[in-house]
C-alpha positions in Angstrom: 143.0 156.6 285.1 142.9 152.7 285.8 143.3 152.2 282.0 146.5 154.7 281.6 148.7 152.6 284.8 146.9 149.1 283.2 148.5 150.8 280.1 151.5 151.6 281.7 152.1 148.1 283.0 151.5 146.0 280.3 154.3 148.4 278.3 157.2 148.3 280.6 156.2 144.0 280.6 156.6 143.9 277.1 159.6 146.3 277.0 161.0 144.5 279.5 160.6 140.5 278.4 163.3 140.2 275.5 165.7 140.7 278.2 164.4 138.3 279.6 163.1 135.2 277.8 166.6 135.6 275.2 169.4 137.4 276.6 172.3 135.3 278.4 175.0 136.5 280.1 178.9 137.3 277.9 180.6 134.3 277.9 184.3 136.3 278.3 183.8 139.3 280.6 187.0 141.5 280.2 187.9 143.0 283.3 190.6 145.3 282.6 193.0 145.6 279.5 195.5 148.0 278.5 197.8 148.5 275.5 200.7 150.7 274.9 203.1 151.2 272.2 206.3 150.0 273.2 209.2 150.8 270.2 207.8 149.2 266.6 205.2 146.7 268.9 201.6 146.6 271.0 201.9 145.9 274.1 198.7 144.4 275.7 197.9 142.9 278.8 194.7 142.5 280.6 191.9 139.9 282.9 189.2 138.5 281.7 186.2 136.1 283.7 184.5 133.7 281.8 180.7 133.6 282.3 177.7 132.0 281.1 176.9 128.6 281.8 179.1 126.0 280.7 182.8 125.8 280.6 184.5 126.8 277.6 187.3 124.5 276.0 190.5 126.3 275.3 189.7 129.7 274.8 191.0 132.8 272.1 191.3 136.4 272.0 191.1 138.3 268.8 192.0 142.0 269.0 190.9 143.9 266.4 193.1 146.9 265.6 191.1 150.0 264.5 191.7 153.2 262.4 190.5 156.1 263.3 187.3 155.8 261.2 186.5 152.4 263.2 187.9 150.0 260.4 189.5 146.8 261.5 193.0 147.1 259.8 194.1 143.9 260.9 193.5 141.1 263.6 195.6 139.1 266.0 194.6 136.2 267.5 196.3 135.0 271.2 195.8 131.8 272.6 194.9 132.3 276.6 194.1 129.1 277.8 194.2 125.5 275.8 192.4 124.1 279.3 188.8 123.9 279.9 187.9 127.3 281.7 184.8 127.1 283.9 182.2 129.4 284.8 183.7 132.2 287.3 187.3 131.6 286.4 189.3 134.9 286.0 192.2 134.4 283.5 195.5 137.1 282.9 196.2 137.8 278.8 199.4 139.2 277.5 199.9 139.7 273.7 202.7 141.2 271.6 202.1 142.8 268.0 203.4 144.5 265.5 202.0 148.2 265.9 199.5 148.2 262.9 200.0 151.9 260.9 197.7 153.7 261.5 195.4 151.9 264.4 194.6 154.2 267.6 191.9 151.8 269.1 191.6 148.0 269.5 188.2 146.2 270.3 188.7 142.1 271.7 186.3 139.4 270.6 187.0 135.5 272.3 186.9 132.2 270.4 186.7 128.7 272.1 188.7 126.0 271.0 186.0 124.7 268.3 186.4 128.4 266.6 182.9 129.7 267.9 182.6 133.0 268.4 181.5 133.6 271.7 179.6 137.0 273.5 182.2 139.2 275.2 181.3 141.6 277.5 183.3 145.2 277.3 184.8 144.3 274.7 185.3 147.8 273.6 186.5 149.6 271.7 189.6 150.7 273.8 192.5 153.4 272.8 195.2 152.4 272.9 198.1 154.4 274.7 
């Protein structure tokens, strides 16, 4: 019986210790976002927080439109912020787009200012309305 919990333990430890050792934190956290057709455009507006450790310098949002199959039929990049944006800071976004033929969902991804892709948290995908 001391073997199966010893057994037990050591399991859940090594399940447990990727998370640990080498998983940080989304550098962009979107907090809420919404996009709605308006006439032959996207409409989309939303927060975001940036997180991790160190401030990011200037900062980019890609939304990639999606068909209903999940294939990106085209991306459009918004600049949010050309300002350093430290850890904590919560940040509006508002973009304008042609509507895409065809797209029904939308997933966002962030760049900094050096064209690194960075880890965004929720980034979805999202439907858009």
């Amino acid at each position: 019986m001391k073997g199966l919990v010893l057994l037990a333990a050591i399991g859940l430890c090594c399940l447990a210790s990727p998370y640990q050792r080498g998983r940080k934190g989304a550098e962009v956290q979107i907090l809420q976002t919404k996009a709605r057709r308006s006439e032959d455009k996207i409409v989309l507006d939303g927060r975001i927080r940036a997180g991790g450790e160190k401030p990011l310098k200037g900062l980019v949002l890609a939304f990639d439109f999606l068909s209903d199959q999940g294939e990106v039929l085209t991306t459009e990049k918004e600049q949010i912020s050309d300002d350093t944006v430290d850890p904590g800071d919560e940040l509006p976004f508002h973009a304008e787009t042609l509507n895409p033929p065809g797209s029904i969902r939308y997933r966002i991804r962030a760049f900094d200012g050096a064209d690194r892709e960075l880890h965004v948290g929720a980034g979805g995908p999202y439907i858009i309305d």
